[in-house]
N, C-alpha and C positions, 0 to 999 in steps of 0.2 A: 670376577667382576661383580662388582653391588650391582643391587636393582636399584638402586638410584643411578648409579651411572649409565647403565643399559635406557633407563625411560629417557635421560639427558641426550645422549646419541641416537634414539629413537627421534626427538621434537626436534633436534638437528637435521638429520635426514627428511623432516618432512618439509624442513623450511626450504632446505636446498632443492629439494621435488618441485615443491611450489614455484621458488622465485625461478625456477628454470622453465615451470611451464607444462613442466611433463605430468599432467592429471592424471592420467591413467594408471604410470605408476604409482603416483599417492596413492590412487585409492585402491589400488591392490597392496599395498601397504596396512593400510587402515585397515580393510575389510579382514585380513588375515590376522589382525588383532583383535577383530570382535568374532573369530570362527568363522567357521562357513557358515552362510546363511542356506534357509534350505528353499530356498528359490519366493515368487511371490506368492501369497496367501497368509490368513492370520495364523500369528504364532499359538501354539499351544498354549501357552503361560499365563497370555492374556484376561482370560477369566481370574485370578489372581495377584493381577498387579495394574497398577495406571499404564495405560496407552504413553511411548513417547513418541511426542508429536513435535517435530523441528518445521518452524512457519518461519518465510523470510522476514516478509514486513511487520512489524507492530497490529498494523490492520487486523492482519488474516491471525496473528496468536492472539489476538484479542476475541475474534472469532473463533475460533478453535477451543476457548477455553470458557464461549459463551456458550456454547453447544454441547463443550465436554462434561464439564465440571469435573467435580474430583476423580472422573473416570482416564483423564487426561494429564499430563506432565509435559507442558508446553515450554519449550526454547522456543524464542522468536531471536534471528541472526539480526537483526536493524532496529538496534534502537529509536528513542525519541531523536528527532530532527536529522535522522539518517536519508541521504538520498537512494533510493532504490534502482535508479535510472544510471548512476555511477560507482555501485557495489560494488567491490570484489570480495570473492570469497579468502576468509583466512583459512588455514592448515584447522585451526581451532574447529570451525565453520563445517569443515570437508570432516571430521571427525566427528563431529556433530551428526551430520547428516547419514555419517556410513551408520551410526547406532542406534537411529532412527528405528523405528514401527511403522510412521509415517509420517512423510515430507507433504508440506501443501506450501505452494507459493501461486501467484497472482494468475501468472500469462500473460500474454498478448506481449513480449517483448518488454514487459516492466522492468524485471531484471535480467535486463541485456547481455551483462557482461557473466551471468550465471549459465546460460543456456547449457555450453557444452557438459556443465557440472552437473545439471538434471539427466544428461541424456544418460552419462556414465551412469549416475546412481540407477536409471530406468534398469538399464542394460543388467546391472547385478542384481538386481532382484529387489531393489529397496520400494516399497512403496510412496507413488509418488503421484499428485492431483494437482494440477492448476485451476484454484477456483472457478476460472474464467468459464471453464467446461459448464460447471452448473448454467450459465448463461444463456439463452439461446443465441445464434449467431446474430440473427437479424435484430436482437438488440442492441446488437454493436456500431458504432459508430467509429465510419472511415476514417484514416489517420490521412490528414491533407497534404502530410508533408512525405508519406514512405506510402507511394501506390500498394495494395492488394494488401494493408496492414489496419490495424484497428487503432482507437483508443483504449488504453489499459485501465484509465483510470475510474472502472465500475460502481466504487464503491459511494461516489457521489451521488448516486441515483438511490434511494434508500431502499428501493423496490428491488432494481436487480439485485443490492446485497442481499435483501430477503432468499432471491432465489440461491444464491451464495451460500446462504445459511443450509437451505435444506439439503443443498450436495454435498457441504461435510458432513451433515449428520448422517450422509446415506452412505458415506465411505468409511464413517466412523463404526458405522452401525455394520457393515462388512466385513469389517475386520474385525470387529470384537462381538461376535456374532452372541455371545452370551448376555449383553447389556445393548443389545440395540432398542431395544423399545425406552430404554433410559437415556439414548441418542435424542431419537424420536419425540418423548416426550419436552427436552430442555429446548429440543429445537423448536417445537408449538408454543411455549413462553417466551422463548426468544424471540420469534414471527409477533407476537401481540406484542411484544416491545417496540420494536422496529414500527407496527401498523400506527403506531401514537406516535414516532417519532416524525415518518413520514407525515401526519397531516398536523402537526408543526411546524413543521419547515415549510409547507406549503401556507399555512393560516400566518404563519410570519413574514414570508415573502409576497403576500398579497395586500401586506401593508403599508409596499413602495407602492408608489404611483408608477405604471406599466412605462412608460418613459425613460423611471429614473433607473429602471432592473437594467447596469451596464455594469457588469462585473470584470475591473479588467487586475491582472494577478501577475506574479513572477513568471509562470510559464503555464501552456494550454493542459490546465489539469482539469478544470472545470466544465469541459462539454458535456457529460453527462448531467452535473447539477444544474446547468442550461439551460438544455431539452427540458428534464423532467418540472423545472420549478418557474421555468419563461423569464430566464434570465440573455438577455446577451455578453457573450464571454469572448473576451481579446486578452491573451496571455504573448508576454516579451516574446519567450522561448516556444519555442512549440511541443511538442508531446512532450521530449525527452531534453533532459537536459543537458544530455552529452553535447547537443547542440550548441554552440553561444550564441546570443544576441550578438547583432554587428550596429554599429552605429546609424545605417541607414533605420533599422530596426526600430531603434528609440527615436526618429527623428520620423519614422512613420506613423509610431504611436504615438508621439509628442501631439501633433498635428489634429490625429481622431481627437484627444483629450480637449486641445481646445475647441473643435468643430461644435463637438457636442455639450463644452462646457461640466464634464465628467466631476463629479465635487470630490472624490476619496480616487485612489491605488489601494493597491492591498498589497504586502507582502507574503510568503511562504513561512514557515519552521523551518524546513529542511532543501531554501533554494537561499543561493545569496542575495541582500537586500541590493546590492550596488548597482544591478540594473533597474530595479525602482525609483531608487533615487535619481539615477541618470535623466529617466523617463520627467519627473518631476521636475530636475533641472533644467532637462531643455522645456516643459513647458513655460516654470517661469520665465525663462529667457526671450519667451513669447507675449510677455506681459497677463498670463495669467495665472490665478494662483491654483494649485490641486495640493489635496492633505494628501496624507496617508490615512487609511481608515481603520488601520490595524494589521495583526498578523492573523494569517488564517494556517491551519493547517491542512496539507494536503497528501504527500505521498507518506505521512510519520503522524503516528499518535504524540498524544500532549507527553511531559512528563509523570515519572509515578507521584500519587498523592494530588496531583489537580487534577479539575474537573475531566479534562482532555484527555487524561489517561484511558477513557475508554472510547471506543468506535461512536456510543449513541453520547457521549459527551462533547466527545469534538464536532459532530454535527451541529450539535445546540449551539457550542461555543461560534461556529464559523455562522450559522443564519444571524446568529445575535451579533458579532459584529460588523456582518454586512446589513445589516439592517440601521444600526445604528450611526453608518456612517452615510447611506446612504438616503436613508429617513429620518435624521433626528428624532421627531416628534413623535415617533411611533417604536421608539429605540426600547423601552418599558415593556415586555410580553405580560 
């Protein structure tokens, strides 16, 4: 038999693994094509070659690769306008991960439908960190819709991302115990970035009239950017969007919208617009008008080559068009 035919019956066998469900054999599959692993801790090598580092969301390898630099060889599984809340892992994905150095993904239930694929990867030895840990708890905010559960959506708050920032660097800098103070140090440039970004976002959002900060979106991504910048936030969907809106849903938000006279909606990147629109439909059918104020992005960085492509881009991007839609006159930074 060819080694072409053998890798061809190999990606065969993982699809049928996959679409049957059975992960564990996958990934005793996988793993016994990249060797044994010799359980957790850094690899020897490391000192000689880039960290690879597999991050689910856009977010976190945008992160990853702000802290690593060239000491790092980041895959990120979710593309631009990927939802994280309805991933599934492909065979591609679970291979990805088995060859990993180190896995970092969000937590708090973000990628739902990933969970039992961290647990395997934990179990074999792969290293493996949900940002979320860098966090403390009690900066978390309850999820109103799943008792004793959180909101995932941290990276809204620029602050906790900061905190974000320094727990990869300190897991970066663990594992590759030879360049950690070169962790350490990108992660202290990356903190001063973020500290201008955050009073930004704050010096632009203080440019609505306290009134007019009513931010309402495809689904509850926005609590954290909320709290932290005193906005009021009503999203269709609630945390996750395996959930759907139901029609009482748009006909309860319809109702706020006119109460309050709300002048913009906002749509998502990576949620579908059809429930804003809806929202919008039944209010005109109320005799009042609401725009759209734009798209913002929320669980998925911009694409590559625009500004959005990075973590402190799409920040800017999303206060700049909530600003503009909801203060004309102050829309100019």
């Amino acid at each position: 038999m060819t080694r072409a035919f053998l890798e061809i019956n190999r990606l065969s066998l993982m699809q049928r693994i996959l679409r049957a469900g059975a992960l564990p054999a996958l990934l005793a599959l996988l793993i016994g094509s990249f060797g044994c692993r010799p359980g957790p801790g850094p690899s020897t090598d490391l000192a000689t070659r880039p960290v690879r580092v597999v991050a689910t969301t856009s977010i976190i390898a945008d992160l990853a690769r702000a802290v690593g630099g060239d000491r790092v060889a980041v895959t990120g599984l979710m593309g631009p306008g990927v939802d994280p809340h309805l991933y599934k892992a492909s065979e591609g994905d679970v291979a990805r991960m088995a060859g990993a150095d180190l896995i970092l993904y969000n937590g708090l239930h973000l990628e739902g439908k990933m969970v039992d694929l961290f647990e395997q990867m934990r179990q074999r030895g792969v290293p493996i960190y949900a940002v979320a840990e860098g966090v403390p708890e009690d900066a978390y905010l309850a999820s109103p819709d799943y008792p004793g559960n959180y909101d995932p959506h941290l990276w809204f708050d620029v602050t906790l991302w900061m905190q974000a920032a320094r727990y990869v660097a300190q897991r970066l800098a663990a594992l590759d115990t030879t360049h950690a103070a070169t962790y350490t140090a990108r992660a202290d440039a990356y903190l001063t970035e973020l500290e201008a970004l955050d009073r930004y976002v704050r010096d632009r959002a203080a440019t609505i009239p306290a009134p007019q900060r009513v931010l309402i979106t495809s689904h509850d991504a926005f609590g954290y950017f909320g709290r932290a910048y005193g906005f009021e936030v009503h999203g269709l969907q609630g945390l996750s969007t395996a959930v759907e809106a139901g029609t009482a849903d748009v006909q309860r938000l319809a109702d706020f919208v006119v109460a309050r006279r709300i002048p913009a909606l906002f749509v998502e990147s990576s949620v579908s617009p059809r429930g804003i629109e809806a929202v919008r439909a039944a209010v005109r059918a109320r005799g009042f008008e609401v725009q759209i104020g734009g798209h913002l992005y929320s669980d998925a960085l911009g694409n590559p080559g625009t500004p959005a492509e990075t973590y402190i881009g799409t920040v800017r991007h999303n206060i700049d068009t909530i600003v503009q839609a909801l203060a004309p006159s102050s829309a100019t930074p």
